[in-house]
C-alpha positions in Angstrom: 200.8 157.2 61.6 199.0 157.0 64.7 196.3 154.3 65.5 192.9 155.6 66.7 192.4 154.9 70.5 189.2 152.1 69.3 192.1 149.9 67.3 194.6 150.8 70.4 191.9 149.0 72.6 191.3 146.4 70.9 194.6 145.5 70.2 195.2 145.8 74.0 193.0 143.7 75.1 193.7 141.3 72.2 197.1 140.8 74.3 195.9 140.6 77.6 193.7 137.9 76.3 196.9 136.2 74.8 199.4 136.4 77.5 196.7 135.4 80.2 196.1 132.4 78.3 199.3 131.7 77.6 199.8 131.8 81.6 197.0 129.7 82.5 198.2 126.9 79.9 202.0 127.1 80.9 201.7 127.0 84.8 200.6 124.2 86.5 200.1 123.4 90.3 201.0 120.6 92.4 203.0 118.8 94.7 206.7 117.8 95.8 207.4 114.2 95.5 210.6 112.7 96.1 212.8 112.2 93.5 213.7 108.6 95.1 212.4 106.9 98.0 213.5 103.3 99.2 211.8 101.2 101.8 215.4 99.3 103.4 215.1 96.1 104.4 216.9 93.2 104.9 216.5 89.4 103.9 218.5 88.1 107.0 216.6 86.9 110.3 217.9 88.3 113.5 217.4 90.8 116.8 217.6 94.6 115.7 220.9 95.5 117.7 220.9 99.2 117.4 219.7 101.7 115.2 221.6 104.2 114.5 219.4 107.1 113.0 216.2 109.0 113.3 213.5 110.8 110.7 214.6 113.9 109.1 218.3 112.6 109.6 220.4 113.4 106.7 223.3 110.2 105.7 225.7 109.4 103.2 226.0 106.9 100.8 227.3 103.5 102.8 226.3 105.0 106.3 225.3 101.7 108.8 221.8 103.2 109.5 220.6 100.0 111.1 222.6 96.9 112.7 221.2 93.1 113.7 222.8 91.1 116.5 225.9 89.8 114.3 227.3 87.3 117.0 225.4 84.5 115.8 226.5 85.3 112.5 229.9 86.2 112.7 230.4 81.9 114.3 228.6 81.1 111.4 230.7 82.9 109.2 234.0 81.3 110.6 233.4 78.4 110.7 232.2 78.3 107.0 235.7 79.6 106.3 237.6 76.7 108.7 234.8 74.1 106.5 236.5 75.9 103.0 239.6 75.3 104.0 239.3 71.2 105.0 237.2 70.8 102.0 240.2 72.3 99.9 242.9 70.0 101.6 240.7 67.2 101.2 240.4 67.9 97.7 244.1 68.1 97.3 244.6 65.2 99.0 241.8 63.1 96.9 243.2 64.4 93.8 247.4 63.1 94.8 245.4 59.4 95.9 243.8 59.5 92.1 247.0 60.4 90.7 249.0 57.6 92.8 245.7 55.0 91.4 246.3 56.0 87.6 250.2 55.3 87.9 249.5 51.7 89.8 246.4 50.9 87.3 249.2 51.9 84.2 251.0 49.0 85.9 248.5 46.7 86.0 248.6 46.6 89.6 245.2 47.6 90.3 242.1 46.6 89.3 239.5 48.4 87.0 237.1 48.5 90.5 239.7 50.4 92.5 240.4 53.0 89.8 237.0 54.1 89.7 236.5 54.2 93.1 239.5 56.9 93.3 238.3 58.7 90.1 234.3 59.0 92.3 236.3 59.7 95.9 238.0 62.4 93.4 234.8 63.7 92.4 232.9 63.6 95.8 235.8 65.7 97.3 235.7 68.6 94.4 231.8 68.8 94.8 232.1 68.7 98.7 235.2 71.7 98.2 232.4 73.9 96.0 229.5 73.0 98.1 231.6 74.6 101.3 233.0 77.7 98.9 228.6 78.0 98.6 228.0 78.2 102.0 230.7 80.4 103.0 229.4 82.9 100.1 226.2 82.7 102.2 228.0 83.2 105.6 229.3 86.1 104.0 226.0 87.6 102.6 224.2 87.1 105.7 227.2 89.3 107.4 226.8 92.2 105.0 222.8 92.1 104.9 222.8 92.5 108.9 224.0 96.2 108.8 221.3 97.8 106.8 223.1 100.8 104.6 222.3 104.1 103.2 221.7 103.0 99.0 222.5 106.5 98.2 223.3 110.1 100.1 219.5 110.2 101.3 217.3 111.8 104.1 215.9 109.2 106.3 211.9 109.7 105.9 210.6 106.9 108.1 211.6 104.2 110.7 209.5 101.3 111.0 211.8 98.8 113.2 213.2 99.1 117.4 215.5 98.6 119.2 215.0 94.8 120.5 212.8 94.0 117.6 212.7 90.5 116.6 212.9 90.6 112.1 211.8 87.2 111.2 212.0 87.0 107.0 211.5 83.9 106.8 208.3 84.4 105.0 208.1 88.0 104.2 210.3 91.0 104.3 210.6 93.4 107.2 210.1 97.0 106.2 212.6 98.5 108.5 213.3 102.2 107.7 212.5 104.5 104.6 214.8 106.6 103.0 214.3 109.4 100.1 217.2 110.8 98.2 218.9 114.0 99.4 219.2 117.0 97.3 217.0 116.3 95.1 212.8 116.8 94.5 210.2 115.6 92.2 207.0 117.3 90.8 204.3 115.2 88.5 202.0 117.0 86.3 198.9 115.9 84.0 198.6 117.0 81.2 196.1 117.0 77.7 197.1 115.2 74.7 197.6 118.1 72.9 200.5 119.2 75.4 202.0 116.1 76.1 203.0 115.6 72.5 205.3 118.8 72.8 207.4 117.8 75.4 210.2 115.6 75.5 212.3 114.2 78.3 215.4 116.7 78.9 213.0 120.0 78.3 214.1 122.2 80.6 211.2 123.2 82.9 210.9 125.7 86.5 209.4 124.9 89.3 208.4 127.5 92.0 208.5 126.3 95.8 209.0 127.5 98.7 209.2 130.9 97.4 212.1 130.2 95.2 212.1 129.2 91.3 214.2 125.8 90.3 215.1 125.1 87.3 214.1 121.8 86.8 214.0 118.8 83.5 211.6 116.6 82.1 212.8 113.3 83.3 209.7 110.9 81.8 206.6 111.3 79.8 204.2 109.0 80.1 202.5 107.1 76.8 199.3 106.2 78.2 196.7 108.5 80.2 196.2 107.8 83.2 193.0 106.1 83.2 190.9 104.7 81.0 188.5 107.2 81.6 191.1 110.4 81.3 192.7 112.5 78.2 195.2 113.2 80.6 199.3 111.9 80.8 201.4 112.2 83.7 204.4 114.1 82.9 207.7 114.4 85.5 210.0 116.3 86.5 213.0 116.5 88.7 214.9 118.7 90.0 218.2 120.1 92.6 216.8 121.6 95.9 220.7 123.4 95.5 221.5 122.1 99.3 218.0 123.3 100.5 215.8 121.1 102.6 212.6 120.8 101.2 209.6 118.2 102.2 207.0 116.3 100.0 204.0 117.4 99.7 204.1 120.9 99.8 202.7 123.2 97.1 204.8 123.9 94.1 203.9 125.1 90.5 205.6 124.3 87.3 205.9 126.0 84.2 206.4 123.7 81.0 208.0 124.7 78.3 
Protein backbone atom coordinates (compact mmCIF):
# COMPACT_ATOMS: atom_id res chain seq x y z
CA UNK A 1 0.00 0.00 0.00
CA UNK A 2 1.37 3.26 -0.85
CA UNK A 3 1.02 6.32 1.41
CA UNK A 4 -0.38 9.56 -0.23
CA UNK A 5 2.47 12.22 -0.72
CA UNK A 6 0.28 14.64 2.23
CA UNK A 7 0.91 11.58 5.01
CA UNK A 8 4.67 11.15 3.29
CA UNK A 9 5.14 14.96 4.27
CA UNK A 10 4.03 15.02 7.29
CA UNK A 11 5.61 12.08 8.48
CA UNK A 12 8.89 13.66 7.03
CA UNK A 13 8.85 16.46 8.72
CA UNK A 14 7.62 14.70 11.83
CA UNK A 15 11.31 13.25 11.76
CA UNK A 16 13.21 16.05 10.96
CA UNK A 17 11.58 17.65 13.90
CA UNK A 18 12.62 14.63 16.07
CA UNK A 19 16.17 14.03 15.12
CA UNK A 20 16.88 17.86 15.19
CA UNK A 21 15.75 17.89 18.64
CA UNK A 22 17.21 15.07 19.61
CA UNK A 23 20.57 16.84 18.40
CA UNK A 24 20.08 20.08 20.03
CA UNK A 25 19.37 18.19 23.48
CA UNK A 26 22.33 15.59 23.14
CA UNK A 27 25.28 18.04 22.06
CA UNK A 28 26.46 20.42 24.18
CA UNK A 29 29.38 23.13 23.86
CA UNK A 30 32.13 24.08 25.97
CA UNK A 31 35.50 24.07 26.99
CA UNK A 32 38.71 21.88 27.78
CA UNK A 33 39.75 21.80 31.31
CA UNK A 34 42.37 19.89 32.70
CA UNK A 35 41.75 16.75 33.98
CA UNK A 36 44.33 17.65 36.98
CA UNK A 37 46.25 20.60 37.73
CA UNK A 38 48.59 21.09 40.86
CA UNK A 39 50.13 24.29 42.07
CA UNK A 40 53.92 22.65 43.49
CA UNK A 41 55.22 24.04 46.20
CA UNK A 42 57.27 23.52 48.90
CA UNK A 43 57.12 23.99 52.86
CA UNK A 44 61.00 24.32 53.26
CA UNK A 45 62.66 27.88 53.35
CA UNK A 46 65.59 28.40 51.17
CA UNK A 47 67.36 30.10 47.74
CA UNK A 48 65.78 28.67 44.45
CA UNK A 49 69.04 26.89 43.08
CA UNK A 50 68.00 25.96 39.68
CA UNK A 51 65.06 25.21 37.84
CA UNK A 52 65.03 22.85 35.73
CA UNK A 53 61.97 23.18 33.41
CA UNK A 54 59.89 25.58 31.37
CA UNK A 55 55.89 26.02 30.35
CA UNK A 56 54.63 23.61 27.87
CA UNK A 57 57.50 21.12 29.06
CA UNK A 58 56.27 17.64 29.24
CA UNK A 59 57.90 15.45 32.64
CA UNK A 60 57.52 12.27 34.18
CA UNK A 61 56.40 11.11 37.27
CA UNK A 62 59.44 11.92 39.97
CA UNK A 63 61.27 14.34 37.48
CA UNK A 64 63.34 17.20 39.87
CA UNK A 65 61.56 20.11 38.18
CA UNK A 66 62.81 22.55 40.73
CA UNK A 67 65.86 22.48 43.26
CA UNK A 68 66.66 24.87 46.54
CA UNK A 69 70.25 25.50 47.71
CA UNK A 70 70.62 22.06 49.72
CA UNK A 71 74.03 22.91 51.34
CA UNK A 72 72.62 24.32 54.36
CA UNK A 73 70.55 21.50 54.57
CA UNK A 74 72.51 18.58 53.70
CA UNK A 75 74.95 19.98 57.39
CA UNK A 76 71.82 19.96 58.98
CA UNK A 77 70.97 16.70 57.93
CA UNK A 78 74.35 15.14 59.16
CA UNK A 79 74.69 16.23 61.84
CA UNK A 80 71.14 15.17 62.97
CA UNK A 81 72.36 11.61 62.05
CA UNK A 82 75.99 12.07 64.22
CA UNK A 83 73.21 13.53 67.25
CA UNK A 84 71.04 9.93 66.58
CA UNK A 85 73.84 8.07 67.02
CA UNK A 86 75.32 9.74 70.57
CA UNK A 87 71.86 9.79 71.79
CA UNK A 88 71.66 5.94 71.10
CA UNK A 89 75.03 5.08 72.85
CA UNK A 90 74.08 7.18 75.60
CA UNK A 91 71.01 5.42 75.95
CA UNK A 92 72.77 2.11 75.94
CA UNK A 93 75.06 3.26 78.29
CA UNK A 94 72.25 4.73 80.74
CA UNK A 95 70.37 1.62 80.50
CA UNK A 96 73.90 -0.99 81.57
CA UNK A 97 74.36 2.00 84.72
CA UNK A 98 70.47 1.15 85.69
CA UNK A 99 71.07 -2.35 85.36
CA UNK A 100 74.51 -2.30 87.50
CA UNK A 101 72.05 0.07 90.29
CA UNK A 102 69.29 -2.66 90.45
CA UNK A 103 71.94 -5.49 91.15
CA UNK A 104 73.77 -3.18 93.94
CA UNK A 105 70.17 -1.91 95.36
CA UNK A 106 69.18 -6.08 95.46
CA UNK A 107 72.18 -6.03 97.79
CA UNK A 108 71.26 -3.53 99.85
CA UNK A 109 74.22 -1.56 98.93
CA UNK A 110 72.56 1.41 97.63
CA UNK A 111 70.20 3.49 98.75
CA UNK A 112 66.48 4.00 97.62
CA UNK A 113 67.68 7.85 96.47
CA UNK A 114 70.45 6.49 94.15
CA UNK A 115 68.15 3.89 92.53
CA UNK A 116 65.82 6.40 91.32
CA UNK A 117 68.18 8.65 90.25
CA UNK A 118 69.48 5.82 87.67
CA UNK A 119 65.85 4.69 86.85
CA UNK A 120 65.17 9.08 85.86
CA UNK A 121 68.97 9.33 84.16
CA UNK A 122 67.41 6.04 82.34
CA UNK A 123 64.58 7.81 81.32
CA UNK A 124 66.08 11.26 80.36
CA UNK A 125 68.54 9.33 78.03
CA UNK A 126 65.54 7.23 76.12
CA UNK A 127 63.45 10.57 75.63
CA UNK A 128 66.79 12.54 74.63
CA UNK A 129 67.49 9.13 72.02
CA UNK A 130 63.69 9.79 70.44
CA UNK A 131 63.79 13.43 70.61
CA UNK A 132 67.17 13.21 68.20
CA UNK A 133 65.44 10.18 65.94
CA UNK A 134 62.59 13.46 65.68
CA UNK A 135 64.79 15.78 64.50
CA UNK A 136 66.72 13.74 62.13
CA UNK A 137 63.14 12.73 60.57
CA UNK A 138 62.95 16.50 60.02
CA UNK A 139 66.54 16.83 58.58
CA UNK A 140 65.37 14.32 56.34
CA UNK A 141 61.98 15.91 55.20
CA UNK A 142 63.50 19.15 54.75
CA UNK A 143 66.13 17.29 52.21
CA UNK A 144 63.43 15.71 50.15
CA UNK A 145 60.93 18.93 50.11
CA UNK A 146 64.01 21.03 48.62
CA UNK A 147 63.76 19.29 45.15
CA UNK A 148 60.33 20.11 44.12
CA UNK A 149 58.99 16.77 42.00
CA UNK A 150 56.66 16.03 39.22
CA UNK A 151 53.33 14.35 41.44
CA UNK A 152 52.36 12.59 38.32
CA UNK A 153 53.54 12.29 34.36
CA UNK A 154 52.25 16.03 33.77
CA UNK A 155 52.81 19.09 31.36
CA UNK A 156 54.22 21.89 33.17
CA UNK A 157 51.45 24.83 32.76
CA UNK A 158 53.05 27.65 34.73
CA UNK A 159 56.25 28.88 36.50
CA UNK A 160 55.89 31.26 39.16
CA UNK A 161 59.56 31.09 40.97
CA UNK A 162 63.53 32.19 39.50
CA UNK A 163 66.39 31.42 39.53
CA UNK A 164 67.98 33.31 42.75
CA UNK A 165 64.56 33.69 44.37
CA UNK A 166 64.51 33.82 47.95
CA UNK A 167 61.08 31.18 49.15
CA UNK A 168 60.48 32.22 52.65
CA UNK A 169 57.34 29.80 54.08
CA UNK A 170 57.59 30.70 57.12
CA UNK A 171 54.19 32.18 57.06
CA UNK A 172 52.70 31.27 53.84
CA UNK A 173 53.41 28.93 50.97
CA UNK A 174 55.33 29.82 47.92
CA UNK A 175 53.41 28.93 44.70
CA UNK A 176 56.39 27.88 42.66
CA UNK A 177 55.32 26.15 39.41
CA UNK A 178 51.95 24.60 38.07
CA UNK A 179 51.63 21.46 36.63
CA UNK A 180 48.43 19.77 34.78
CA UNK A 181 48.34 16.02 34.07
CA UNK A 182 49.53 14.76 30.72
CA UNK A 183 47.46 12.71 28.52
CA UNK A 184 44.55 13.44 29.73
CA UNK A 185 41.60 16.44 29.33
CA UNK A 186 38.52 17.46 31.01
CA UNK A 187 35.17 18.94 29.72
CA UNK A 188 32.23 20.32 32.34
CA UNK A 189 28.79 20.58 31.19
CA UNK A 190 25.44 22.02 32.81
CA UNK A 191 22.78 20.48 32.56
CA UNK A 192 18.60 20.53 33.50
CA UNK A 193 17.26 18.43 36.17
CA UNK A 194 15.53 16.50 33.93
CA UNK A 195 18.94 15.29 32.21
CA UNK A 196 21.03 15.07 35.02
CA UNK A 197 18.92 12.36 36.59
CA UNK A 198 19.80 10.03 33.53
CA UNK A 199 23.32 10.05 33.79
CA UNK A 200 25.51 8.19 35.97
CA UNK A 201 29.17 8.35 36.50
CA UNK A 202 30.97 5.69 34.01
CA UNK A 203 28.32 6.67 31.02
CA UNK A 204 30.28 6.64 28.24
CA UNK A 205 30.13 10.04 26.49
CA UNK A 206 32.18 11.77 23.04
CA UNK A 207 33.70 14.66 22.98
CA UNK A 208 34.62 16.52 19.73
CA UNK A 209 37.95 18.79 19.70
CA UNK A 210 40.23 19.66 17.70
CA UNK A 211 38.60 18.22 14.85
CA UNK A 212 38.76 14.81 16.30
CA UNK A 213 35.90 12.79 18.39
CA UNK A 214 37.12 11.18 21.98
CA UNK A 215 35.52 8.93 23.49
CA UNK A 216 35.25 10.09 26.78
CA UNK A 217 33.26 8.93 30.59
CA UNK A 218 31.28 10.54 33.07
CA UNK A 219 33.60 10.92 35.92
CA UNK A 220 31.13 12.99 38.55
CA UNK A 221 27.69 14.38 38.62
CA UNK A 222 27.02 16.96 40.69
CA UNK A 223 23.84 16.76 43.42
CA UNK A 224 23.26 20.36 43.78
CA UNK A 225 22.84 23.12 40.94
CA UNK A 226 24.98 25.29 40.69
CA UNK A 227 23.50 28.21 42.26
CA UNK A 228 20.88 29.02 44.11
CA UNK A 229 19.34 30.83 41.54
CA UNK A 230 19.92 27.91 38.59
CA UNK A 231 18.07 24.49 37.60
CA UNK A 232 21.23 23.63 36.28
CA UNK A 233 24.01 20.67 37.56
CA UNK A 234 27.43 20.57 36.48
CA UNK A 235 28.18 17.26 35.08
CA UNK A 236 32.12 16.00 34.07
CA UNK A 237 33.81 14.36 32.07
CA UNK A 238 37.21 13.04 31.30
CA UNK A 239 38.87 11.79 28.82
CA UNK A 240 42.49 10.33 26.88
CA UNK A 241 43.92 13.01 24.45
CA UNK A 242 45.57 9.28 22.88
CA UNK A 243 49.22 10.96 23.06
CA UNK A 244 47.85 14.31 21.51
CA UNK A 245 48.70 17.61 22.94
CA UNK A 246 45.80 19.53 23.54
CA UNK A 247 45.37 23.00 25.59
CA UNK A 248 42.52 24.28 28.04
CA UNK A 249 40.32 26.25 26.92
CA UNK A 250 39.69 25.58 23.58
CA UNK A 251 36.19 24.78 22.10
CA UNK A 252 34.94 21.29 22.39
CA UNK A 253 31.36 19.79 22.30
CA UNK A 254 30.04 16.83 24.04
CA UNK A 255 27.43 14.49 23.27
CA UNK A 256 25.73 12.74 26.47
CA UNK A 257 24.36 9.75 26.31
Amino acid sequence: MTLPNSVKRIIFGFLVMLITSLSLAAEIDTKLVWHQKTVLSTPVSGVVKAINVAPGASVNKGDVLLQLDDRAIIENLAKAKADVERARLLEEEAARELDRTNELYEQTLIADHEKQMAIIAHADAQAKHQSAKAALAKAQMDMDYSAIRAPYDAIVVKQYAQVGQTVANLTAITPLLEVAERGKMAVKVLVSGGTVGKLKIGNPVKVQTAGRTFNGTIEAVSLEPVSEKSNKYEVKVSFSTQGRLLRAGRSAKVTLP
